[in-house]
C-alpha positions as CSV (number, residue, x, y, z in Angstrom):
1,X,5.6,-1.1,34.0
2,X,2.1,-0.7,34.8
3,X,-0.3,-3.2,32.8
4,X,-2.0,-1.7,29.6
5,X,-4.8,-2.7,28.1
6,X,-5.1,-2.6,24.0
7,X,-8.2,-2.6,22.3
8,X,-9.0,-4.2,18.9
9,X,-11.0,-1.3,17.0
10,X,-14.3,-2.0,14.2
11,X,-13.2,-0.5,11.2
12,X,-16.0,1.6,10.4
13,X,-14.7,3.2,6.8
14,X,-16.7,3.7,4.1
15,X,-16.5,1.4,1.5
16,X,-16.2,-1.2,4.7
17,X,-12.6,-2.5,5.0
18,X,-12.7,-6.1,6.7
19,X,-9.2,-6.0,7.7
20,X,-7.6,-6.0,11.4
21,X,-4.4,-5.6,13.3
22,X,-4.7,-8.6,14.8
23,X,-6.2,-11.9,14.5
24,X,-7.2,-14.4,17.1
25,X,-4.3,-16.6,16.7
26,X,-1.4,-13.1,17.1
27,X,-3.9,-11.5,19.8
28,X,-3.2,-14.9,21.5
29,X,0.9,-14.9,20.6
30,X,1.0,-11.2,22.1
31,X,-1.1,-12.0,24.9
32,X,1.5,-15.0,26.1
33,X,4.8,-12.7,24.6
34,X,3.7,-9.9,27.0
35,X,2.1,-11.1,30.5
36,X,1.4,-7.3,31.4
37,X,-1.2,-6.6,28.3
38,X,-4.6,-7.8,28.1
39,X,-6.9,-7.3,25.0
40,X,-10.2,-7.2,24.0
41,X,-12.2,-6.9,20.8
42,X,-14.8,-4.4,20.0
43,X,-17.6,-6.3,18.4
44,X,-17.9,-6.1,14.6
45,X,-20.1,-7.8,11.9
46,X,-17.8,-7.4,8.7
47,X,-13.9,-8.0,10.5
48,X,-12.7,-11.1,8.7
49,X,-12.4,-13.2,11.9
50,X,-15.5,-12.9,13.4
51,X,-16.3,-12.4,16.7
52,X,-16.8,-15.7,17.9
53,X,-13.3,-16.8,16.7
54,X,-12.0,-14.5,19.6
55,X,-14.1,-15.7,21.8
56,X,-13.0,-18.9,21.1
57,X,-9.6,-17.6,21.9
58,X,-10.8,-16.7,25.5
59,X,-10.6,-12.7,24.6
60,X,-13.8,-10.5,25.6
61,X,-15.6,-9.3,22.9
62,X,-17.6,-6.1,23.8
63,X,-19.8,-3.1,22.4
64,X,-18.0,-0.4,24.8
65,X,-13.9,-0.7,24.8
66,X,-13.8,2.8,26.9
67,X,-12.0,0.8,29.2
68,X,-8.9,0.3,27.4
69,X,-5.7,2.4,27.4
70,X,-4.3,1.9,23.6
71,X,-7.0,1.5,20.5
72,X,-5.7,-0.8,17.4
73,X,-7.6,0.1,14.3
74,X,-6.4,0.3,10.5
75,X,-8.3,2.9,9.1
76,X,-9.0,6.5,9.8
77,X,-11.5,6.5,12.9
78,X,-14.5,8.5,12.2
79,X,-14.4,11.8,14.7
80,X,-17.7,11.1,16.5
81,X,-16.2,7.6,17.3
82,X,-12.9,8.9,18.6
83,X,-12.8,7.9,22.7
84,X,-10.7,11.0,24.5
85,X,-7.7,10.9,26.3
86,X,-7.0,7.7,24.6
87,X,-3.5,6.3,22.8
88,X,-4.9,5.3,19.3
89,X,-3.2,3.5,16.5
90,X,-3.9,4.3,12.1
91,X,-3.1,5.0,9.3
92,X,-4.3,8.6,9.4
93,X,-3.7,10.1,6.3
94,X,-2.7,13.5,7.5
95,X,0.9,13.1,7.3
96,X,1.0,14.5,3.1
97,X,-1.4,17.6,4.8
98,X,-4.0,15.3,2.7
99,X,-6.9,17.5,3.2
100,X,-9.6,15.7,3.3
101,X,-8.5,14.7,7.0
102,X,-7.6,17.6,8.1
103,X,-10.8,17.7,10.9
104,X,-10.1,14.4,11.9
105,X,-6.4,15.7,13.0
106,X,-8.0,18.6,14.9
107,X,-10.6,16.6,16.4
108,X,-7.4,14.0,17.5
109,X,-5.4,16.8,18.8
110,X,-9.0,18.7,20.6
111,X,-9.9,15.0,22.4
112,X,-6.0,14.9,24.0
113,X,-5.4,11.6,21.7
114,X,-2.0,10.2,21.6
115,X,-2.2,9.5,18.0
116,X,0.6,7.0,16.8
117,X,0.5,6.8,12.6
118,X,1.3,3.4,11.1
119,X,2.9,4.6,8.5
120,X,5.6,6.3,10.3
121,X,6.4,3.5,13.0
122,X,10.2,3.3,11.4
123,X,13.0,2.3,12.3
124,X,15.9,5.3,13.0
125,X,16.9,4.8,9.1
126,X,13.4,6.1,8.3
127,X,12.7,2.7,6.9
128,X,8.8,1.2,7.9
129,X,8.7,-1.3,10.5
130,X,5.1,-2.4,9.2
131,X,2.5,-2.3,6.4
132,X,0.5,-4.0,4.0
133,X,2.9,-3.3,0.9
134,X,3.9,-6.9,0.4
135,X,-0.5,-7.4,-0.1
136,X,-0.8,-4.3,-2.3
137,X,2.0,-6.0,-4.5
138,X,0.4,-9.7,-4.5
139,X,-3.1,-8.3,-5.7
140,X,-1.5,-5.5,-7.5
141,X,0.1,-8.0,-10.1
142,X,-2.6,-10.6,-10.1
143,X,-4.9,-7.7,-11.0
144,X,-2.0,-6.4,-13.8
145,X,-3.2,-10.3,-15.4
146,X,-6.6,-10.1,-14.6
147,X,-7.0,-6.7,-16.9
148,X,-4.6,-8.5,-19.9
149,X,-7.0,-11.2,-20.1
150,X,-10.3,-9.2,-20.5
151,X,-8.7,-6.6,-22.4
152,X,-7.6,-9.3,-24.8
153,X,-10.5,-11.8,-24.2
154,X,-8.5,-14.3,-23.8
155,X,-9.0,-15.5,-20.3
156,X,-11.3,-14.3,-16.8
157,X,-9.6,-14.5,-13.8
158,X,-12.4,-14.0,-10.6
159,X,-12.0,-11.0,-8.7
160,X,-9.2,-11.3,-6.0
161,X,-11.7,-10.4,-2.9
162,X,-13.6,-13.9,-4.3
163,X,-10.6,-16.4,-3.5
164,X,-9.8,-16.8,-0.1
165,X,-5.8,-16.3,0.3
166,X,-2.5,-16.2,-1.9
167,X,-2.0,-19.4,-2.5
168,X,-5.6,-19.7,-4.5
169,X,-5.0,-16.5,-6.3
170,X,-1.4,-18.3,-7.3
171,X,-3.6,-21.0,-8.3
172,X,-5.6,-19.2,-10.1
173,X,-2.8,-17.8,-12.8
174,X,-1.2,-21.0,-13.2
175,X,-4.3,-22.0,-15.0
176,X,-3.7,-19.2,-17.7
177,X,-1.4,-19.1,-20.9
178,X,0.0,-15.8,-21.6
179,X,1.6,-15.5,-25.2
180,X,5.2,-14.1,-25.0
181,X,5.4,-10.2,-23.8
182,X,7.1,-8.4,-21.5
183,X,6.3,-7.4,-18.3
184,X,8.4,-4.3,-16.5
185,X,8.2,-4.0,-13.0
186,X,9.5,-0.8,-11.2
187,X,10.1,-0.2,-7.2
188,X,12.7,-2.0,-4.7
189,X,10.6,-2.3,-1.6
190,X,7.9,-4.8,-0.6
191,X,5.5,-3.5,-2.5
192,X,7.8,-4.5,-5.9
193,X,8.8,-7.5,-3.6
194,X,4.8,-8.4,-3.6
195,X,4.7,-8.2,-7.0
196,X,7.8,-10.3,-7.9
197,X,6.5,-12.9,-5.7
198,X,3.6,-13.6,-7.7
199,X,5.8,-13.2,-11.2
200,X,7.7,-16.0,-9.9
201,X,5.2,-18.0,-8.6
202,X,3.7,-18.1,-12.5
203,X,7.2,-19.2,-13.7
204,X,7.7,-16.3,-15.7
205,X,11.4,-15.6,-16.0
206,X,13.3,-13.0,-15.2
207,X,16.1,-11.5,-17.5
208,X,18.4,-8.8,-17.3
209,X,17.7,-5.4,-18.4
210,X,20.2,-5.5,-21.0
211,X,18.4,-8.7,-22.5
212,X,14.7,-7.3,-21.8
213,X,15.4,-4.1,-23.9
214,X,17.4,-6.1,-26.9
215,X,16.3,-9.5,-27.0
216,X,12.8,-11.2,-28.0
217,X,11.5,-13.9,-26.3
218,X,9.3,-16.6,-27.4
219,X,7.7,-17.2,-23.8
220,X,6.5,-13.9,-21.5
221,X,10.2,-12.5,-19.4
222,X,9.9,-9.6,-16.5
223,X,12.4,-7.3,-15.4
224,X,12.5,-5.4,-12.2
225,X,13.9,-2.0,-12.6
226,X,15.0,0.5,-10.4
227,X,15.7,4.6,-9.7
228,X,18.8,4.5,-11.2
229,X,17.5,2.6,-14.2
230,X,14.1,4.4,-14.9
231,X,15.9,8.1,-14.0
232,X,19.3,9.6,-15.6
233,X,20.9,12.5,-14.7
234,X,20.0,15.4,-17.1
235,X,23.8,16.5,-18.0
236,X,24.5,12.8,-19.0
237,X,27.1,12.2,-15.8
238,X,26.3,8.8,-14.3
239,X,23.9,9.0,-11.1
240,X,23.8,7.4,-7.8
241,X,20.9,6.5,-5.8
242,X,21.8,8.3,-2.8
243,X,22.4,11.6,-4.6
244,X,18.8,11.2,-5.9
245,X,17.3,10.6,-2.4
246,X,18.8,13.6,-1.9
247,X,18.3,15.7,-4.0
248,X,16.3,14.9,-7.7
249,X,15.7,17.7,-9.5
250,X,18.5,17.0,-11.7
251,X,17.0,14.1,-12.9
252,X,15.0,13.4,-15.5
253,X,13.4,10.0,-17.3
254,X,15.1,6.9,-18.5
255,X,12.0,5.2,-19.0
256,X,11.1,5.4,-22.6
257,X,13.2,2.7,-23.3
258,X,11.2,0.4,-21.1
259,X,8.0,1.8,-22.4
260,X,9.3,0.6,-26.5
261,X,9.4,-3.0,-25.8
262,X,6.6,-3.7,-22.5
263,X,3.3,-4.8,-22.9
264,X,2.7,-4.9,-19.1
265,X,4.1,-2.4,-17.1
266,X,3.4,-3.3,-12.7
267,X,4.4,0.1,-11.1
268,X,5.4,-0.8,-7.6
269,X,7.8,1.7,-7.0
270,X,8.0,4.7,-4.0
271,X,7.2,8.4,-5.6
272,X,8.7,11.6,-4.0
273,X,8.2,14.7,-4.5
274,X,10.2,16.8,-7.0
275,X,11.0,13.1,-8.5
276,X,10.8,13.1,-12.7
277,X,7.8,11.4,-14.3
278,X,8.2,8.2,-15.5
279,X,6.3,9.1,-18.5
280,X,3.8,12.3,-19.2
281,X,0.8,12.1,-21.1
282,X,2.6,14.1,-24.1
283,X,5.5,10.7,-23.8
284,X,2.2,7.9,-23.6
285,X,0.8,9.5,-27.4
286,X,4.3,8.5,-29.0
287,X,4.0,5.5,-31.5
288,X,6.9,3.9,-29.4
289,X,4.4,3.5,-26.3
290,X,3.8,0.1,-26.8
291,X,2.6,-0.7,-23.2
292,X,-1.2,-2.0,-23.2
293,X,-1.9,-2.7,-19.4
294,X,-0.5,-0.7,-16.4
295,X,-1.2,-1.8,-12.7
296,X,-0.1,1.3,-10.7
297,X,-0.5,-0.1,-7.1
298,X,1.4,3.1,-6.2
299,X,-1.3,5.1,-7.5
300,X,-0.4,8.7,-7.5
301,X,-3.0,10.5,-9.3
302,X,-2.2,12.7,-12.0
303,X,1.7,11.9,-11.1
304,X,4.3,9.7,-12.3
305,X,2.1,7.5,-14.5
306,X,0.3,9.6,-16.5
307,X,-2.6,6.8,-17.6
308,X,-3.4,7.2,-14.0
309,X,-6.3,9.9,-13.8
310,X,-8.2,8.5,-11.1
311,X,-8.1,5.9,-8.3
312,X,-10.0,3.0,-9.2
313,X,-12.2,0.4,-6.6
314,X,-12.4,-3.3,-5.7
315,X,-16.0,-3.4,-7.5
316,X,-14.6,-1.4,-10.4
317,X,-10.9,-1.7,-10.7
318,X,-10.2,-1.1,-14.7
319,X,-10.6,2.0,-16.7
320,X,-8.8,3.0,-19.8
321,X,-7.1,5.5,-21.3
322,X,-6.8,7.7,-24.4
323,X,-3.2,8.7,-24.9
324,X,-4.8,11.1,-28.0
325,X,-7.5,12.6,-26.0
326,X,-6.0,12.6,-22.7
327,X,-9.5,11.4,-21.5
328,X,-10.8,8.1,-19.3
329,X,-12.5,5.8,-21.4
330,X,-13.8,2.0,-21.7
331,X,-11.0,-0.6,-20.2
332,X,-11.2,-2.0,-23.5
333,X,-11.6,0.7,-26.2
334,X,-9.5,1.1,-29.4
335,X,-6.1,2.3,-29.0
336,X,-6.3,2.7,-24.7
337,X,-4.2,1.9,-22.3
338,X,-5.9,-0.6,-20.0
339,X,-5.1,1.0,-16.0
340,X,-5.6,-0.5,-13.1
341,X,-5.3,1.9,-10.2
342,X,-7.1,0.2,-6.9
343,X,-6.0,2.5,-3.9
344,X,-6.9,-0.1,-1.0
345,X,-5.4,-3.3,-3.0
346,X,-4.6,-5.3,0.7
347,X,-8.4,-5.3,1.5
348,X,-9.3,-7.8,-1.2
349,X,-6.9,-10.6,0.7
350,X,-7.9,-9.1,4.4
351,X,-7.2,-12.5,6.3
352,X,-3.7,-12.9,5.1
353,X,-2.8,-9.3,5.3
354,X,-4.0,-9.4,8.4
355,X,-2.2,-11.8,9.7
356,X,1.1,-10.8,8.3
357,X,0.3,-6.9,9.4
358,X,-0.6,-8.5,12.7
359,X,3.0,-10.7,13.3
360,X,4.6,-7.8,12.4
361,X,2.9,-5.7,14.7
362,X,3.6,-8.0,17.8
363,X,7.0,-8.2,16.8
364,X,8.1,-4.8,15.8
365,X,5.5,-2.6,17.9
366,X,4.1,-4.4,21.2
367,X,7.6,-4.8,22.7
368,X,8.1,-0.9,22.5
369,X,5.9,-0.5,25.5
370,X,7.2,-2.8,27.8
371,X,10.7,-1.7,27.0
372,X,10.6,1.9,27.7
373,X,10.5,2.4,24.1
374,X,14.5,1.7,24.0
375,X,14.4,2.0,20.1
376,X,12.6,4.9,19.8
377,X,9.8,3.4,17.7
378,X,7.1,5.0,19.9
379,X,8.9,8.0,20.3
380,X,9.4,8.7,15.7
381,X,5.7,7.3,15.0
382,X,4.0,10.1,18.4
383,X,2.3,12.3,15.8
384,X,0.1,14.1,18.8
385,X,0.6,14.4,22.9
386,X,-0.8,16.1,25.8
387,X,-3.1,18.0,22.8
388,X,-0.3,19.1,20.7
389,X,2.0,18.4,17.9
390,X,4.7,16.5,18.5
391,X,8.0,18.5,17.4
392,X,8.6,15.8,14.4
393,X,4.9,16.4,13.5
394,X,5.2,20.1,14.2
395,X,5.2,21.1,10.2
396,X,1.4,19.9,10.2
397,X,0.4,22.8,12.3
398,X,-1.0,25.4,9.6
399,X,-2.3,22.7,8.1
400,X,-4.5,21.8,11.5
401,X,-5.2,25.7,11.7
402,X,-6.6,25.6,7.8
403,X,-3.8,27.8,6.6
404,X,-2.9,25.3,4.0
């Protein structure tokens, strides 16, 4: 195997994200795991590790990284920064046809760029080798609190992006008393697993669904539900999860129930399409929807959560809304439902998500080119080669050519 050289990109996003694939300490790990790599660093003034702490690492830190063979980078790369002929690593965006990106797909596919997507480096299962879901989850639920207490006035948490890792956002919500409601959190994977963390790390308990939907409580409980608890069949015959992978359209909502007796609801949970709403916004004007504060870290707009109109932003992250009036109004009004809906929740703790992204990376990724891809993880996440289309990426193609 010939040596390869990987390149650790400036994110150069609008609003700036300070986040990177890796940090000085895992460029160093992967550096000594795989003798044939190199790296270097392509200078930035906003990356959470700054320069100097690579340089302190012995890794060149540079202006021009033309040199290198594979680019590492988080976000979308802006077109007129795209190097050609180069193997490029991101979370592109294009693989939902989102449309927005379209141009940067062409301009991948017009510059010969082997374009590898993070969100599809899976293993053969179809289950994601990497991510930043466990982060989303973490600030996701801290945020879920931060909105109870000023929509309440009970208590002001500081922003998330303010404190400097987990452990002082942990800190943080140990300081605060919550009176005794319930707290529903949906989703199975490590966004839901993100959330729970944090749940737990406040000593709130966890009951059963059984007791969360009879039984009060004089302290706050959570439950953690999932598809086959917030989704029934629609001719009353029990469900299974796998027939509902497979095929949902026979489903339709279960989560009413959970909706009667929440206060908090932290939607952490996977949407797909042809999937029933959780709730609509004719379901949120019922006098049973008792739920005050909803933190949809999966934030699909206009989808399953119908509070969620728009996405929302670090600076900004609250908004309400008016079940009557179907409208967006103050976080705090009369009668709203306070939403949280922050699309880019990892960016507000980039160093640890960074570094967890990072281990996972080396781990999971790196070896892939040294070991002729033996797992196919190269091979599944190849969106584009040799200027095409790869054939598991070959459904994007009227969307390149603006047909759809």
């Amino acid at each position: 195997m010939a040596p390869l050289k990987f390149a650790l990109l400036r994110e150069r996003k609008t609003p700036p994200d300070r986040r990177a694939v890796l940090s000085p300490i895992t460029m160093s790990k992967a550096q000594e795991a795989f003798p044939k790599a190199s790296f270097i660093v392509e200078a930035s003034p906003i990356r959470v590790f700054p320069d100097v702490a690579y340089e302190k690492a012995e890794f060149e830190v540079k202006e021009d990284i033309s040199e290198a063979d594979v680019m590492l980078g988080v976000k979308e790369v802006p077109i007129e920064a795209l190097i050609p002929n180069k193997k490029y690593f991101f979370f592109s965006h294009t693989i939902k046809k989102q449309p927005y990106n379209r141009d940067l797909l062409k301009a991948v596919l017009e510059k010969n760029i082997e374009l590898y997507d993070h969100e599809v480096i899976t293993r053969k299962s179809g289950l994601r080798l990497i991510g930043f879901g466990r982060y989303a989850g973490l600030v996701g639920a801290y945020n879920a609190f931060r909105a109870y207490g000023k929509r309440h006035k009970t208590f002001d948490l500081p922003p998330a992006n303010t404190l400097t890792d987990v452990s002082a956002l942990i800190a943080q919500l140990k300081k605060i008393e919550l009176p005794a409601i319930k707290i529903c959190l949906s989703g199975s994977g490590k966004v839901a697993g993100g959330a729970q963390e944090i749940l737990e790390a406040m000593g709130i308990k966890k009951v059963t669904i059984e007791e969360y939907l009879t039984k009060e409580f004089k302290k706050p409980v959570y439950c953690k539900i999932g598809v086959m608890d917030y989704a029934k069949r629609k001719d009353g015959v029990k469900g299974s999860l796998a027939q509902f992978i497979k095929d949902p359209t026979g489903y339709e909502t279960n989560f009413l129930r959970f909706a009667k007796v929440s206060q908090v609801f932290i939607a952490g949970h996977f949407y797909g399409d042809g999937a029933p709403y959780l709730f609509t916004r004719g379901e949120a004007k019922s006098e049973d929807f008792n739920i005050e504060v909803i933190a949809d870290i999966s934030c699909d707009i206009d989808g399953p959560v119908a509070s969620t109109l728009r996405a929302s932003t670090i600076a900004d992250p609250f908004y309400g809304y008016d079940p009557q009036t179907e409208k967006e109004v103050a976080f705090d009004a009369p009668g709203a439902i306070t939403v949280m809906a922050v699309d880019n929740l990892p960016c507000e703790l980039p160093k640890d998500a960074s570094e967890g992204f990072g281990e996972l990376f080396v781990e999971r990724v790196l070896p892939a080119f040294f070991n002729d891809d033996k797992d196919g993880i190269l091979y599944r996440a190849r969106m584009t080669k040799d200027g095409k289309l790869t054939k598991r990426f070959s459904y994007l193609q009227d969307y390149v050519d603006g047909k759809e």
